[in-house]
N, C-alpha and C positions, 0 to 999 in steps of 0.2 A: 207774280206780284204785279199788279195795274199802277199804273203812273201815267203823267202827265204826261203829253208830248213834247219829248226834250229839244232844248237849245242847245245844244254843245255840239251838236254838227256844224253849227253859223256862228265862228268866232267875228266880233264885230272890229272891225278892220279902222283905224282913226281914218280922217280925212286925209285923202291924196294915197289912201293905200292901194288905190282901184290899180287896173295895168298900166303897165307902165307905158308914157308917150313915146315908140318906135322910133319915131323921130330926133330925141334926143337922147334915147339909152347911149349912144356912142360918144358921145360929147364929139372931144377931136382926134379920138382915136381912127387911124387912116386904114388899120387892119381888120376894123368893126364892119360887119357887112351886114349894111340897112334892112337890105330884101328880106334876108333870114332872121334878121328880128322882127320885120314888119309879120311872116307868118309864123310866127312862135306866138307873140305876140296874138294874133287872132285864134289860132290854137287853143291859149290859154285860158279864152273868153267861155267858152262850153263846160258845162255842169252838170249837175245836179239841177240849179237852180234854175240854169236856162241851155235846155238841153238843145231847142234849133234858135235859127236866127235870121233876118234877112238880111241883105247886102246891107241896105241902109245903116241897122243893126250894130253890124261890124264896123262900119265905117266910124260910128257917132264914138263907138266904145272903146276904139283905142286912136282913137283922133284921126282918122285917114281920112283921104280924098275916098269920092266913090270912086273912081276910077282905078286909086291904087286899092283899096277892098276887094273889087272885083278882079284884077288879077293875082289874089293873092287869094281869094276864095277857088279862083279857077285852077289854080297851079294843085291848090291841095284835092281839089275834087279831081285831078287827071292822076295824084298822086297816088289816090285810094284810102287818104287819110279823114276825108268829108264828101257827105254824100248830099243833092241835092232834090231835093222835091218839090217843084213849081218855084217859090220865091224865098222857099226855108231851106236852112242849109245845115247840117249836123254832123255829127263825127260819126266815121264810119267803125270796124269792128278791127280794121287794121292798126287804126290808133295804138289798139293795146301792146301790140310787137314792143310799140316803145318806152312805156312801162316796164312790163317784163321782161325784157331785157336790162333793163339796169336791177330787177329783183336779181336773175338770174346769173347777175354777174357780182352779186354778196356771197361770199362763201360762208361769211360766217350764218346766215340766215338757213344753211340748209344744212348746219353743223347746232342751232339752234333747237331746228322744229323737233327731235324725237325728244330732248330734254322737256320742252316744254309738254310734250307729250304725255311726257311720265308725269311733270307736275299735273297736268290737268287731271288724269288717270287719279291719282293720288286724293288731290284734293275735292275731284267732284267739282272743280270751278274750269271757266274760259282762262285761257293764255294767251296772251300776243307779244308781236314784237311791231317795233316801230321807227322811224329816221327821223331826224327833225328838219325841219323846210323853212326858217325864219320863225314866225311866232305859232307855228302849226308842228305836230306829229302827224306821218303818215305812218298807216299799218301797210307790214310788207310781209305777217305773216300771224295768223290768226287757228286755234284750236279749241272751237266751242263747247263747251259740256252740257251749256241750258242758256236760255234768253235770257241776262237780270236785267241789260240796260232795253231803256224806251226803243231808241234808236239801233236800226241794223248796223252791224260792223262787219266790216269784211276787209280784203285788203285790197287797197285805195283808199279807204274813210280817213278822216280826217278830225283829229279831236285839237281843242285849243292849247298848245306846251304849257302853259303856264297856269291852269287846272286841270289838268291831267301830270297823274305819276311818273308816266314814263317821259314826259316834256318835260318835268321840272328835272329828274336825276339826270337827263343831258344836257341841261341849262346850267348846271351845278361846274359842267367842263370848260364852258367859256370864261374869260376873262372878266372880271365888275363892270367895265367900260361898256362892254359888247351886251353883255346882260341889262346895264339901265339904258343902253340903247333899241334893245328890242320891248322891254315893257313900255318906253316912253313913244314907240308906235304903235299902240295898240289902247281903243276904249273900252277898257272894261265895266262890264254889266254885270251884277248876278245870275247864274245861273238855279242856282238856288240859293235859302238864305245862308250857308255855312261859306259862301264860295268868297272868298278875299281878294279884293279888288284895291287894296291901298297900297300903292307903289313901295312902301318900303318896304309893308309886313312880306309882300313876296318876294322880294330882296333876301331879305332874311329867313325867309323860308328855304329859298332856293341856296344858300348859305348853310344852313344846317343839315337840308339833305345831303351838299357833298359833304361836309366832315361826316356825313355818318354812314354814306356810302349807299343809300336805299330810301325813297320815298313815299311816304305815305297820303291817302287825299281821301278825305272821309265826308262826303258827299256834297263837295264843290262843286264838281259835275254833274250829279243828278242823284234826288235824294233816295236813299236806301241804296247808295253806293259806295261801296270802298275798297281801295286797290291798293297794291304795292308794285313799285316797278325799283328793279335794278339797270345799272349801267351793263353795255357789253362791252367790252373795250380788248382794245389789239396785241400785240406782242409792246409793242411800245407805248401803250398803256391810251391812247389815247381812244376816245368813247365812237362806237365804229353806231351804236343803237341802244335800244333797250329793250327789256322785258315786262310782261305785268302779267299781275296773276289779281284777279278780280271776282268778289265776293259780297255777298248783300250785308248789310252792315250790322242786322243781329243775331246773324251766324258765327262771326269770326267778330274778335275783339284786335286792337293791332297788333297788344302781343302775341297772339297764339298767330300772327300773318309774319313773324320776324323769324 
């Protein structure tokens, strides 16, 4: 199935959402250590969307001196976590250690994949699992049956919580306060035309998936898409991720997806 080239890799972030300034994440905490925010912090700058960068670059994007740029680019290029080439500077392939290492340290994640296993097997559709990060899911575990969506998925990708299934049934865990506090950081755009951008109706949407314990999104994120994700939650119930099982949209109606 041909489609557009999707937006839901670039959730649109409100103003002041950019990094955060290293310089006062600590406010007057005496036990915050500047350094190691200032290269987290540069770290955090590398993407997709801008994969190298120059000193200058770094400097402008998370408010530093060049001078503190440049030792903070140096530190990570003797680290091995940034490599540099003439005036461009990029993450190197060690980065990932630090990723996976925190996949690798989810048990439930690798108590999940043969499950989703058998659902995909079953269904003939993609499975994933995914953590929430503020107003974003990341995927930490993916088992593809066929391509339905535009966009690659893999795990690291990044879909926006709050049109996506598996973001909304973890959203469903926090408390109303923390909930209109994260929609009320974020501008919402269409993605396509079915995708619900009015602060209450996703309120209330995010509302009705937890009383019913599983959500649905029927082409908010990109059209001729439709997903269910459930919550995965601990011994003490509380929601550790979630699931999705994802299917083109005149294949499967929702009932026959419950």
């Amino acid at each position: 199935m041909k489609r557009g080239k999707s937006n839901a890799l670039r959730p649109v972030l409100a103003a002041g959402a950019a990094p955060a300034n290293a310089a006062s994440s600590g406010g007057k905490d005496k036990e915050f250590m500047l350094t190691l925010a200032k290269g987290l912090a540069v770290l955090g700058l590398f993407g997709r969307h801008r994969p190298t960068m120059t000193l200058a670059q770094a400097a402008q994007a998370v408010d530093l001196s060049r001078a503190t740029a440049r030792r903070v680019l140096h530190t990570l290029v003797g680290l091995g976590y940034v490599e540099q080439n003439g005036r461009q500077f990029a993450l190197s392939p060690r980065i990932m250690r630090l990723g996976f290492a925190y996949i690798s340290s989810q048990s439930w994640v690798d108590r999940a994949v043969p499950l989703m296993k058998t659902l995909s097997e079953r269904f003939r559709e993609s499975c994933s699992a995914a953590i929430p990060e503020g107003t974003e899911i990341i995927y930490v575990a993916r088992i593809p049956a066929r391509r339905i969506m535009s966009a690659t998925l893999a795990v690291g990708s990044r879909l926006p919580a709050f049109h996506s299934s598996m973001g909304r049934v973890q959203l469903g865990f926090l408390d109303d306060a923390e909930i209109w506090r994260r929609l009320k950081s974020v501008r919402f755009e269409p993605l396509t035309p079915a995708t619900i951008t009015d602060l209450q109706a996703l309120h209330e949407r995010i509302r009705d998936d937890r009383r019913q314990g599983f959500s649905i999104v029927d082409e908010e994120l990109e059209r001729g898409l439709r997903s269910i994700a459930v919550p995965v939650v601990d011994r003490d119930g509380q929601c550790v991720g979630a699931c999705v099982e994802m299917a083109e949209r005149q294949k499967r109606v929702p009932s026959q997806m419950v």
